[in-house]
C-alpha positions, 0 to 999 in steps of 0.5 A: 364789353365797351370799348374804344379802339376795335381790337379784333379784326381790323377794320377801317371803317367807322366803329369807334366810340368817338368823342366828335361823333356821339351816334356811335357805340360799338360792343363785342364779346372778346374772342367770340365768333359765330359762322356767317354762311350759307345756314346764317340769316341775316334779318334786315328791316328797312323801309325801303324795298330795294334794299333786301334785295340789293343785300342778297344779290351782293352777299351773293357775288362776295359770298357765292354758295356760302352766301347768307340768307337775307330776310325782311323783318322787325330786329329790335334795333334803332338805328340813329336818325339820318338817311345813313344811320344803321344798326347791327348786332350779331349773335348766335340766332344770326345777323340783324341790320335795322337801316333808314335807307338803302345807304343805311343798308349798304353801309352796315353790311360793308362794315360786317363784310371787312369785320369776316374773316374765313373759317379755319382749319380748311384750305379753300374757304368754306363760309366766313365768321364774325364776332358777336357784336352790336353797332350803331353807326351813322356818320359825322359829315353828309357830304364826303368825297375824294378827289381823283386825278385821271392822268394818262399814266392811270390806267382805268383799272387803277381808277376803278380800284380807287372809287370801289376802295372809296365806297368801301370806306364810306366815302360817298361821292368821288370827284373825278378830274381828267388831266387831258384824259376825257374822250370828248366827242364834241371837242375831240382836240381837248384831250391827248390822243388816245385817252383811256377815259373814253364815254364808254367807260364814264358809264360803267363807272357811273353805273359802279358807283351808283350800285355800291353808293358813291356819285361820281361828279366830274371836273373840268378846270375852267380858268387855272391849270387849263393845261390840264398837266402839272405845271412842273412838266411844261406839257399842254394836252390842246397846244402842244398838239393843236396850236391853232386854238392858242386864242382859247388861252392866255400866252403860255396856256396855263390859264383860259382867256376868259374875255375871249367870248369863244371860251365861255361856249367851249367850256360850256360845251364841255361841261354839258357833255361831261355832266350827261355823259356822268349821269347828271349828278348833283353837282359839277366842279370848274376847278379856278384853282392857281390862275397864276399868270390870268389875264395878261392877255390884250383883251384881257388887260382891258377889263378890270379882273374882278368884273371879268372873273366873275362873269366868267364864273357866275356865268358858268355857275348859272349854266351848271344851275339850269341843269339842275346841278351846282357848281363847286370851286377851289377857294384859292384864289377867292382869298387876298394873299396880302390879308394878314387873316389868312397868315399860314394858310392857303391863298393867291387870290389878288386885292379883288378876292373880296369882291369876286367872292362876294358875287358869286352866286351862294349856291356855289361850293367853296372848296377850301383846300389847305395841305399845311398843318396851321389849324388856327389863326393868330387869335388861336380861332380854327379854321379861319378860311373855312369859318371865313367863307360859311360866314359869307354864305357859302356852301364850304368843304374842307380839302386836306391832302397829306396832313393826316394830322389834322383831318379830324380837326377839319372835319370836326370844325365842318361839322361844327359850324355846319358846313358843307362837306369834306372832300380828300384830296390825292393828286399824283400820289394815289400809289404806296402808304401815301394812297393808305394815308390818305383814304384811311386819315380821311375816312376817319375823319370824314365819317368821326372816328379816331384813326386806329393802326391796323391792317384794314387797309389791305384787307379793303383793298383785296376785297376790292380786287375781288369784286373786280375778280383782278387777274394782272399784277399790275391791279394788286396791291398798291403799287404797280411794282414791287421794284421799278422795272428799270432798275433791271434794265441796268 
């Protein structure tokens, strides 16, 4: 039968028969499960040689001695145009997965992977089952990503979690931002003493995340909140505990003094060992996000704001060009606050917005977070601010939060106009429902699919911890305690 919701085992990822992505159709037989183990094939045919046995060796480490066997060979399917496309179908001869690529590959089997469910009747698992079903999948948008906040209060097992949980939903890039928390040897004041996000562990998880299919592109914010701390809480990771380099920040330290020559160096800096320490992805975000109180500085005040943001940002754009990576920024402050276009949107950029905007370099990825639900403009046209910044040019994403509502008309519109991505944002509220909400609205979304109400959500998360082979329970479920530790303390 046909359907458009998935009845049978939840499953978050992307196999609904959707109205926004016409590459996806999805059929099962009610109530019908064959044995997925040890005495199953799985037949792949894929032109990439890697993928066979990329597939074996993780059916291994999930499946141990009831692994499945993996086979190269012609299935009989097509899967969709696209670097990511697949097609599967299960049935009594076994599995078979026909993928473009390894991405391909490993897409289609995380999708069998939370479809198993364990064999009944025995009290230890013996083998898993699956429906009898075919798919065609592929997804809506290429570019998908999350956005995740190192903070000293993350451990780097929660971060762990968060990109393995990521890839899982087929997200695949995750933006990681480190608030204060990134071990730089170069400028080793730049951070709080002690962080958790040290090299070594940059590299174990770049090297996670290019085995199960998501790049890690790392931040670093480069005007705005150069506190690297909320502003709620008044902290400074550089002044509070190294004053002397009070010349690198405006007065009050949220934000870089960008006419101090001295900034564009030490930035610079760190932005080259951050980005080699993560490999050399695609592409590097400067944040430039709420630079509230820029430029009030002596110096500063003594060159017009647009001529010195933009040789501050063009500047750090073309050093993040040659090497070989593109810049991504937040939109915010490229938008003027008193332009009656953007009513009900995001926007704190000054009366020189426009011209900031229209001289950075167009390889530059605008990132248009808007956490509000105003869709549409007073014309009733959708999503002004992002048709707004592809119309001049620009690479555009689109960045919800918690609006889950109105993701999919993002991502819709994204893709659309042909736009460039959609990055789902979680700040500090990477923890409870609002952590399911946001992955599970924004993996719809991003891939185009209805959201459907299920449990998938802890099931994925307990196959990450498995991959993880977790023992704390502080790194299950997710919150770190069913009840705050301080409520006993009373």
């Amino acid at each position: 039968m046909r359907i458009k919701t998935l009845a049978i085992v939840a499953c978050l990822v992307a196999l609904h028969v959707s109205a926004a992505n016409k590459y996806q159709t999805f059929e099962w037989e009610k109530n019908s499960f064959v044995p997925f183990d040890a005495a199953t094939t799985v037949t792949l045919e894929c032109p990439d040689p890697a993928a066979a046995g990329w597939l074996s060796a993780h059916y291994a480490e999930w499946y141990g001695k009831a692994a499945p066997k993996v086979v190269a060979g012609a299935v009989g399917l097509k899967p969709e145009k696209g670097d990511e496309a697949y097609a599967a179908s299960v049935g009594e001869t076994g599995v078979k997965i026909a993928a473009n690529t390894l991405a391909g590959t490993r897409w289609a089997s995380y999708t069998l992977r939370q479809l198993a469910i364990a064999k009944r009747g025995t009290v230890k698992a013996e083998g898993r089952l699956l429906p009898k079903l075919k798919i065609t999948d592929r997804p809506h948008l290429a570019f998908r990503a999350v956005h995740l906040c190192w903070f000293p209060e993350v451990r780097p097992q929660q971060m762990e979690r968060a990109i393995r949980l990521a890839a899982l939903l087929k997200f695949n890039y995750a933006i990681i931002e480190p608030w204060g928390m990134y071990e730089s040897k170069k400028h080793p004041w730049w951070h709080w003493p002690n962080p958790t996000m040290t090299q070594a562990e940059v590299r174990r998880l770049v090297a996670i995340g290019k085995d199960i299919g998501i790049t890690l592109i790392p931040q670093i914010n480069c005007y705005g909140h150069a506190s690297s701390s909320r502003g709620c809480t008044i902290k400074h990771s550089v002044l509070d505990i190294h004053p002397e380099y009070e010349p690198l920040f405006e007065p009050g330290g949220w934000c870089w003094c960008i006419s101090n020559p001295e900034t564009q160096r030490v930035l610079r800096e760190l932005i080259a060992e951050m980005h080699e320490n993560f490999g050399n992805p695609p592409f590097f975000h400067i944040g430039c996000d709420e630079a509230f109180g820029a430029q009030t500085c002596p110096e500063c005040v003594k060159t017009p704001h647009a001529e010195l943001a933009l040789k501050h940002f063009t500047g750090l754009a073309e050093f993040i060009r040659s090497r070989g990576a593109r810049a991504m920024m937040w939109h915010d402050m490229l938008l003027d606050k008193s332009d009656p276009r953007w009513k009900g949107f995001i926007k704190f950029g000054g009366k020189h917005a426009t011209e900031i905007l229209d001289g950075l370099p167009k390889d530059v990825v605008i990132c248009d977070w808007q956490y509000w639900n105003a869709t549409k403009d007073k014309d009733g046209k959708p999503w002004p601010t992002i048709t707004y910044f592809k119309e001049k040019g620009f690479p555009v994403a689109g960045c919800p939060w918690m609006n889950g509502g109105v993701m999919t008309s993002m991502a819709n519109h994204i893709a659309a106009i042909g736009g460039f991505g959609f990055i789902e944002t979680t700040w500090h509220h990477l923890r409870g429902s609002d952590w399911e909400k946001m992955y599970k609205w924004g993996a719809y979304a991003a891939w185009g699919s209805p959201v459907s109400h299920d449990v998938s959500f802890q099931r994925s998360l307990r196959l990450v911890g498995n991959d993880m082979k977790v023992t704390d329970y502080l790194d299950t479920g997710y919150l770190n305690h069913q009840v705050p530790p301080a409520w006993w303390a009373r």
